[in-house]
Backbone as CSV, one residue per row, in Angstrom:
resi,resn,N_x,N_y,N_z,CA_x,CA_y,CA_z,C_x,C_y,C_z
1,UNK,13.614,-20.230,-7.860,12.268,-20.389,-8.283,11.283,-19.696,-7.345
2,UNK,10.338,-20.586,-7.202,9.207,-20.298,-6.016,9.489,-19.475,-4.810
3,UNK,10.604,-20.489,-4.171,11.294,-19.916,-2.913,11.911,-18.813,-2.716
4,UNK,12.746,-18.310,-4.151,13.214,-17.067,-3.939,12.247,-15.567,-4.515
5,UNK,11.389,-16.464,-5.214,10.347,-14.879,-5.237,10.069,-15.221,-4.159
6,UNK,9.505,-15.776,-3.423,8.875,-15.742,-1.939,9.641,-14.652,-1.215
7,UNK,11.059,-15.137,-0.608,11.800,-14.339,-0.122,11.755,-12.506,-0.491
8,UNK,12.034,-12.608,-1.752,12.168,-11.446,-2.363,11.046,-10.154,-2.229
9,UNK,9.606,-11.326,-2.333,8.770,-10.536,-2.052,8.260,-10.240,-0.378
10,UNK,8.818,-10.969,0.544,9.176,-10.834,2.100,9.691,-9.936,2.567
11,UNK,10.586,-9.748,1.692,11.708,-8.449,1.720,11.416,-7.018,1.169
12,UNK,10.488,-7.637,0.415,10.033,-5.874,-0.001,9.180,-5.586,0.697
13,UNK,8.256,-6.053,1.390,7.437,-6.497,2.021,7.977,-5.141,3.516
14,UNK,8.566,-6.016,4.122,9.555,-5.086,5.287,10.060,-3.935,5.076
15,UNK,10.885,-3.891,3.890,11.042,-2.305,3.224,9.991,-1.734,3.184
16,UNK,8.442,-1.834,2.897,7.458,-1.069,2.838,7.205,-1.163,4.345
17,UNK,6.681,-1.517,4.895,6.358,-1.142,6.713,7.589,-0.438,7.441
18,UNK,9.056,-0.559,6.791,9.271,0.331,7.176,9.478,1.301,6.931
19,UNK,9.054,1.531,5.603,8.971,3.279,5.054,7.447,3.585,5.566
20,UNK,6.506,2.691,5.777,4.886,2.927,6.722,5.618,3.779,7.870
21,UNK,6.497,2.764,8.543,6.697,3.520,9.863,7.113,4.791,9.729
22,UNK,7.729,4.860,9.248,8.770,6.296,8.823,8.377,7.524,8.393
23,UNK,7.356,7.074,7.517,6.508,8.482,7.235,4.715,8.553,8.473
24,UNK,5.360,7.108,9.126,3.662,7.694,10.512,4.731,8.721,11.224
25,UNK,6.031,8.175,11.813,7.154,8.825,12.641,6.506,10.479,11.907
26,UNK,7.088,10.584,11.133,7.019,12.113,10.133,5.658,12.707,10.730
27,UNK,4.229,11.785,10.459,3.458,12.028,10.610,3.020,12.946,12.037
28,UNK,3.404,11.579,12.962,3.426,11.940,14.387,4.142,13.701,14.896
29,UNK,5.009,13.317,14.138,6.055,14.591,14.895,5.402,15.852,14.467
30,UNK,5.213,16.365,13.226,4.350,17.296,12.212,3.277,17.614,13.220
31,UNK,2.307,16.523,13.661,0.988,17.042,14.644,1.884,17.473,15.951
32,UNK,2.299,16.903,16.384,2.782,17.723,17.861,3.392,18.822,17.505
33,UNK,4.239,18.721,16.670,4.994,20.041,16.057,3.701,21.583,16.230
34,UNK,2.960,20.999,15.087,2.078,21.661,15.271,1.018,21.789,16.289
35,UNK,0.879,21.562,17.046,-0.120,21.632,18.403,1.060,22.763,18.960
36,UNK,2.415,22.055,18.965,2.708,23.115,19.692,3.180,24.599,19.124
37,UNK,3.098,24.693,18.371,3.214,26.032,17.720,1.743,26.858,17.942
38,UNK,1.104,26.418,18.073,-0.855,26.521,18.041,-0.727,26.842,19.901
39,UNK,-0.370,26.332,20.326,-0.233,26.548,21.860,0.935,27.948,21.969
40,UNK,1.772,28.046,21.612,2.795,28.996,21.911,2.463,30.265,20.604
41,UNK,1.180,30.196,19.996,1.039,31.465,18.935,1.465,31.505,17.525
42,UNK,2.581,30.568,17.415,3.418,30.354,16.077,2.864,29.989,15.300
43,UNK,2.556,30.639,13.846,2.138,30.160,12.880,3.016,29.442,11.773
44,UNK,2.977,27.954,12.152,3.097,26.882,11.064,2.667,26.108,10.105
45,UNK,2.614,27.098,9.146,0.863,26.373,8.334,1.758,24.896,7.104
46,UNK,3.260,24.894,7.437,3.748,23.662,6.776,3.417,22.376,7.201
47,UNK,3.583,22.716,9.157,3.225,20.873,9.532,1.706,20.688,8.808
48,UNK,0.631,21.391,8.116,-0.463,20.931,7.859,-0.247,20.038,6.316
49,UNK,0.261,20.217,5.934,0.902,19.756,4.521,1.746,18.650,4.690
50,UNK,2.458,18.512,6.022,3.646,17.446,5.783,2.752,16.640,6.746
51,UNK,1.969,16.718,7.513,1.279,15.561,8.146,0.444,14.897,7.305
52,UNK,-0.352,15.471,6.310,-1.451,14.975,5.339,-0.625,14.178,4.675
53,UNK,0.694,14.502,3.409,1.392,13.501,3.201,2.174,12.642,3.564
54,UNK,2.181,12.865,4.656,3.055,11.224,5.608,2.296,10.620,5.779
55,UNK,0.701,11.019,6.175,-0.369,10.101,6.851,-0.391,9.155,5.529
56,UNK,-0.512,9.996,4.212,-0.895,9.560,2.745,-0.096,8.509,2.798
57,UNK,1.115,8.243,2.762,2.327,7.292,2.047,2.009,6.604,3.278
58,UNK,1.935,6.869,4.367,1.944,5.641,5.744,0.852,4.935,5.412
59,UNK,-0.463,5.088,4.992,-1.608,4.434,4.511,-1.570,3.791,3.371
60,UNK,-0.471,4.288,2.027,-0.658,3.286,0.856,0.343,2.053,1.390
61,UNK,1.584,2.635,2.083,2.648,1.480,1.757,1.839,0.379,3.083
62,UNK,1.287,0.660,4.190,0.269,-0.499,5.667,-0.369,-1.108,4.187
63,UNK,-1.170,-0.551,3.382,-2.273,-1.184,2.578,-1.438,-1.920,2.151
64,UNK,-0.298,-1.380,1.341,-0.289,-2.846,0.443,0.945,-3.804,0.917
65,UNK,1.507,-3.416,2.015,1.877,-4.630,3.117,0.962,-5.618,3.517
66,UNK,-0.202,-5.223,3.639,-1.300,-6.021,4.606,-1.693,-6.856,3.338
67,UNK,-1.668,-6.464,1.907,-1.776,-7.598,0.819,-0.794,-8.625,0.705
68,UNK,0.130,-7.906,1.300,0.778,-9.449,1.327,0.913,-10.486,2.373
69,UNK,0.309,-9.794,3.216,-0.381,-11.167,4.492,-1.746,-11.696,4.356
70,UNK,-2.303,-11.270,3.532,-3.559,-11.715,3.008,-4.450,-10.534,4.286
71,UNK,-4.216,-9.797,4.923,-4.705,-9.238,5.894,-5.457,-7.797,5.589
72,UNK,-5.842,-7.797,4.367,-6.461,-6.221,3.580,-7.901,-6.772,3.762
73,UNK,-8.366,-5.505,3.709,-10.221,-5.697,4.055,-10.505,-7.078,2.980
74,UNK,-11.576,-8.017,3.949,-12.068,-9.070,3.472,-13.419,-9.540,3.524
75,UNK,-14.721,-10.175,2.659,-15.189,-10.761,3.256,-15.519,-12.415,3.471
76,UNK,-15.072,-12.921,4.282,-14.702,-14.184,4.800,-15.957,-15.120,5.090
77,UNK,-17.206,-15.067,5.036,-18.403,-15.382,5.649,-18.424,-16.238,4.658
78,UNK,-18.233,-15.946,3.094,-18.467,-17.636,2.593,-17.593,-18.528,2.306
79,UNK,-16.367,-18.124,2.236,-15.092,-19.319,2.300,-15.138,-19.989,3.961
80,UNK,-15.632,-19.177,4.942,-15.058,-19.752,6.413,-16.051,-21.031,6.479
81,UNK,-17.770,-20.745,5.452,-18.707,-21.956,5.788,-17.965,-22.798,4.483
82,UNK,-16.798,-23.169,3.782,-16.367,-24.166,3.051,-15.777,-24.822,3.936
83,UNK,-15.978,-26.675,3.549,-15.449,-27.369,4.411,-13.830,-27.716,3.753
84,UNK,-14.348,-27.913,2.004,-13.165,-28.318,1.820,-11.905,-27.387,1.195
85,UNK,-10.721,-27.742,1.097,-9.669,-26.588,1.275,-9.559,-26.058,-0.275
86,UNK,-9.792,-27.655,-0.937,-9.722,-27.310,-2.522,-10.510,-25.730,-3.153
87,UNK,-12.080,-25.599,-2.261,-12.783,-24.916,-2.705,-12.353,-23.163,-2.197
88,UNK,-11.883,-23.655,-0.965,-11.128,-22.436,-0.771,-10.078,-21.805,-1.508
89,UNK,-9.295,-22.613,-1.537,-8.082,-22.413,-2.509,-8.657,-21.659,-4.209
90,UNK,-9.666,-22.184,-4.738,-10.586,-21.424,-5.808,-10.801,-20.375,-5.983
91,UNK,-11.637,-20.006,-4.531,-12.245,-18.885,-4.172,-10.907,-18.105,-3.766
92,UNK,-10.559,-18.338,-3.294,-9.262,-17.348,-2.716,-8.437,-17.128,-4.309
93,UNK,-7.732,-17.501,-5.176,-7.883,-17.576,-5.952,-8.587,-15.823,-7.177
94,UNK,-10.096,-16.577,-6.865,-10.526,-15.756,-7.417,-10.783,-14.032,-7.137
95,UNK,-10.462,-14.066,-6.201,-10.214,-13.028,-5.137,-9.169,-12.155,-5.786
96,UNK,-8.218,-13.226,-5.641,-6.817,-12.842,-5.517,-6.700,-11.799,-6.946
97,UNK,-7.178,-12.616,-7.934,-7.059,-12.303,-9.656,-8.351,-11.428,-9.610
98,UNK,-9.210,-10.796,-8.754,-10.030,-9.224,-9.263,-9.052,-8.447,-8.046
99,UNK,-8.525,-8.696,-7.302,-7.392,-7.826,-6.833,-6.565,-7.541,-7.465
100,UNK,-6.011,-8.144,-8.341,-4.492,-7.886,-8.993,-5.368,-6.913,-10.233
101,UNK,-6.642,-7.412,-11.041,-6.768,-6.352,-11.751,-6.938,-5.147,-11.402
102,UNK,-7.413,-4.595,-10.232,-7.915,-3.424,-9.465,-6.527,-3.156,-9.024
103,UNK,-5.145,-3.896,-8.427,-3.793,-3.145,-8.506,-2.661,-2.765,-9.496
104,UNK,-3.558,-3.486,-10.480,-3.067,-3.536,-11.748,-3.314,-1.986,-12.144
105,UNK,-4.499,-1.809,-11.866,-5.467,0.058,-12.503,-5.290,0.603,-11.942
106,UNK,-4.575,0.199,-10.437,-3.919,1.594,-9.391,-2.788,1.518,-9.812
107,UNK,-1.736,0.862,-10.605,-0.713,1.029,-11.144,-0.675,2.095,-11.854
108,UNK,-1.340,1.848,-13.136,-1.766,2.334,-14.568,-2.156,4.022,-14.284
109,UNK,-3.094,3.844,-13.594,-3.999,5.326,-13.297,-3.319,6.204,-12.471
110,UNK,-2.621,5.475,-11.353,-1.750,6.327,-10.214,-0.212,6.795,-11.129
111,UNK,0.447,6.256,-12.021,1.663,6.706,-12.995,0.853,8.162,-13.688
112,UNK,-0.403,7.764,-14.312,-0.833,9.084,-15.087,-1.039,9.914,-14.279
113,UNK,-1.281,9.960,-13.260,-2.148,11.101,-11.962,-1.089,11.765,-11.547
114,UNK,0.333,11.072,-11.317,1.085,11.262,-10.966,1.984,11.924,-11.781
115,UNK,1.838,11.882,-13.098,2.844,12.441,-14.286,2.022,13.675,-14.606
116,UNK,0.940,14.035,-14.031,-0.365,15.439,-14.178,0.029,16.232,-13.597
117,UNK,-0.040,15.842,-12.409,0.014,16.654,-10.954,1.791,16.779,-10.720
118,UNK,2.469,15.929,-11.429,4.009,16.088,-10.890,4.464,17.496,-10.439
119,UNK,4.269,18.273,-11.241,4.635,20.211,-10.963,3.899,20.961,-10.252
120,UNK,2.672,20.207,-10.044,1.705,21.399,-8.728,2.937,21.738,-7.497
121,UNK,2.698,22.114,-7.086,3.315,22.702,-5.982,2.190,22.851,-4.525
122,UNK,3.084,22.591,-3.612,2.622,22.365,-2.315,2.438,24.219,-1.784
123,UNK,1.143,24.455,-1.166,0.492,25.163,-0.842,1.126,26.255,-0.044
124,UNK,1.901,25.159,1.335,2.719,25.775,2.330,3.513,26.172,1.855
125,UNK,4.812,25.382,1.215,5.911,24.937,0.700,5.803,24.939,-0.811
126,UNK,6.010,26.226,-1.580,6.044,26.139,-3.024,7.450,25.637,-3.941
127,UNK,8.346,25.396,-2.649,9.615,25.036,-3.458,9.234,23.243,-3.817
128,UNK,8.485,22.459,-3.101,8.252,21.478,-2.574,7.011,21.361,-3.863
129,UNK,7.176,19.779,-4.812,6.502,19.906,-6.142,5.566,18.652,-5.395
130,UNK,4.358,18.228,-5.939,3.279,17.323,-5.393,3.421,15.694,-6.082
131,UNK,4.375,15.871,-6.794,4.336,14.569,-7.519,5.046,13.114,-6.848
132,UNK,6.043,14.000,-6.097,6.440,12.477,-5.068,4.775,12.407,-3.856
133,UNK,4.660,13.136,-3.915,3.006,12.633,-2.749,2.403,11.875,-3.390
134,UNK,2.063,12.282,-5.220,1.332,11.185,-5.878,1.738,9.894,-6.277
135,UNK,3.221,9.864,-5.820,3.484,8.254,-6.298,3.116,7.648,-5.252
136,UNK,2.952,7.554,-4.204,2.368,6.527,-3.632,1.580,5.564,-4.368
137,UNK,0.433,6.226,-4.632,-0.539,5.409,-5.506,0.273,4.461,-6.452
138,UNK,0.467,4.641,-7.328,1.336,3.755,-8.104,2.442,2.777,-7.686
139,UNK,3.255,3.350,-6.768,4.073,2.143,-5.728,3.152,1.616,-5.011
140,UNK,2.269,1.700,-4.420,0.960,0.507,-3.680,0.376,-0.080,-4.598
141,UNK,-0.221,0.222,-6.285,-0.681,-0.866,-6.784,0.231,-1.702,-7.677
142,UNK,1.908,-1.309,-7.427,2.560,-2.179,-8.058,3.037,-3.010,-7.258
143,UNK,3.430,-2.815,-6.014,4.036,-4.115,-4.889,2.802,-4.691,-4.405
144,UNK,1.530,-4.172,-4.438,0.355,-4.719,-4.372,0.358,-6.191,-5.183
145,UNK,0.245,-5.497,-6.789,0.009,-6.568,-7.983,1.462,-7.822,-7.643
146,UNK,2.153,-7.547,-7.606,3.879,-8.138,-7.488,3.211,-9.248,-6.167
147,UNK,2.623,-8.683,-5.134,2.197,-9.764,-3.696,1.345,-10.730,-4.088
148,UNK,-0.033,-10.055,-4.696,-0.687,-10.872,-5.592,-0.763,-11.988,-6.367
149,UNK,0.177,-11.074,-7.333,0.712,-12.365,-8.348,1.400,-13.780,-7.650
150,UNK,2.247,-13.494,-6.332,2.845,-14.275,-5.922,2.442,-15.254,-5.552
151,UNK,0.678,-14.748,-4.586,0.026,-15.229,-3.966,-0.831,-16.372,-4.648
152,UNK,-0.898,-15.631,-5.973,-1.913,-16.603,-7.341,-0.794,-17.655,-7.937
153,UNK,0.535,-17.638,-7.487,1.324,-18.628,-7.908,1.555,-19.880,-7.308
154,UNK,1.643,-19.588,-6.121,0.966,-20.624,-4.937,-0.241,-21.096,-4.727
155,UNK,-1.073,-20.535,-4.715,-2.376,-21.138,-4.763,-2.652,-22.076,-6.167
156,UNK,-1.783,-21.556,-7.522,-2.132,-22.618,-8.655,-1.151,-23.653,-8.444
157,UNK,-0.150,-23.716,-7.800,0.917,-24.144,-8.044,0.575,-25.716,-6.586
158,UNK,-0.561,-24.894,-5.816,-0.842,-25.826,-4.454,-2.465,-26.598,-5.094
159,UNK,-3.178,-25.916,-5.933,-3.840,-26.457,-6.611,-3.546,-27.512,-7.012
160,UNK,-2.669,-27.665,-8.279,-2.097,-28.472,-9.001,-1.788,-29.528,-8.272
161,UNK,-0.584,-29.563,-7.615,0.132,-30.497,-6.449,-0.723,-31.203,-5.820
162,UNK,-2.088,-30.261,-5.722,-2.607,-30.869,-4.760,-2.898,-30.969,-3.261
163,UNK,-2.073,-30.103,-2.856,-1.748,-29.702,-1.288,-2.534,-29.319,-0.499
C-alpha cells in the first residue's frame, strides 16, 4: 500500500540524484576539459555543448528530487504564522495539487518539445541528435507529478486519520 509507494518513490528518488550527480561529474570535467584546451591553444568547441547539457539534466533531475523532500522553492511566511497543523496540512495540500498541475504540463509539453526537436542535431557534434537533452523536461515533470501525488496521499490520508 502506502508504505510501499513510499519506498518506491525513495528509490527513485536516489536514482535521480544520482544521475544529478553524474551528469554535474560530466559537467565538471567538460569545463576543465575545456579551460584546458583554451590554455594550451586547442580548439574544443564540443566541451561547450556537453557542459550546457549536463548542467541541463543535473538541474531538472536536483529539481525534481528536491520535490520530493518538500525542499523546491517555497513561500513559507503564511503556513509558518499557522498555529494549527490541520490548517497546514490544507494549505500544504493545496500547494501540493497547483504543483502537480504545473508537473503535470511539464510532462505533457516537455514529451511534445521533445518529439519536435528529437532530430535537431547538436552544433559541435552533428552525429549527436538533441532529443535525449530534451527529455529531461518531461522525466522532471513526471517523477515530479509521481512525488507529488504521493505527497497529496499522505497529507489526505493524515487529514482523514487525523494525525
Amino acid at each position: 500500500g502506502l508504505r510501499t509507494m513510499s519506498k518506491m518513490l525513495g528509490y527513485l528518488q536516489k536514482v535521480q540524484i544520482a544521475a544529478g550527480g553524474v551528469f554535474l561529474s560530466i559537467f565538471l570535467m567538460s569545463v576543465v576539459i575545456q579551460m584546458g584546451c583554451r590554455y594550451a591553444g586547442i580548439a574544443a568547441i564540443w566541451t561547450e555543448d556537453v557542459s550546457m547539457y549536463a548542467f541541463i539534466w543535473a538541474a531538472f533531475m536536483g529539481a525534481s528530487a528536491m520535490v520530493y523532500e518538500k525542499r523546491h522553492f517555497a513561500f513559507t511566511s503564511v503556513s509558518d504564522m499557522m498555529k494549527n497543523d490541520r490548517v497546514k496540512r490544507v494549505i500544504s495540500l493545496g500547494i501540493a495539487a497547483v504543483m502537480l498541475t504545473f508537473a503535470v504540463l511539464m510532462f505533457w509539453y516537455g514529451c511534445k518539445i521533445t518529439k519536435q526537436f528529437w532530430n535537431y542535431r547538436w552544433v559541435s557534434i552533428p552525429d549527436f541528435k538533441r532529443g535525449p537533452t530534451w527529455l529531461c523536461i518531461p522525466v522532471c515533470g513526471a517523477t515530479s507529478a509521481l512525488y507529488l501525488a504521493g505527497q497529496i496521499v499522505e497529507d489526505v490520508k493524515s487529514l482523514i486519520g487525523g494525525k
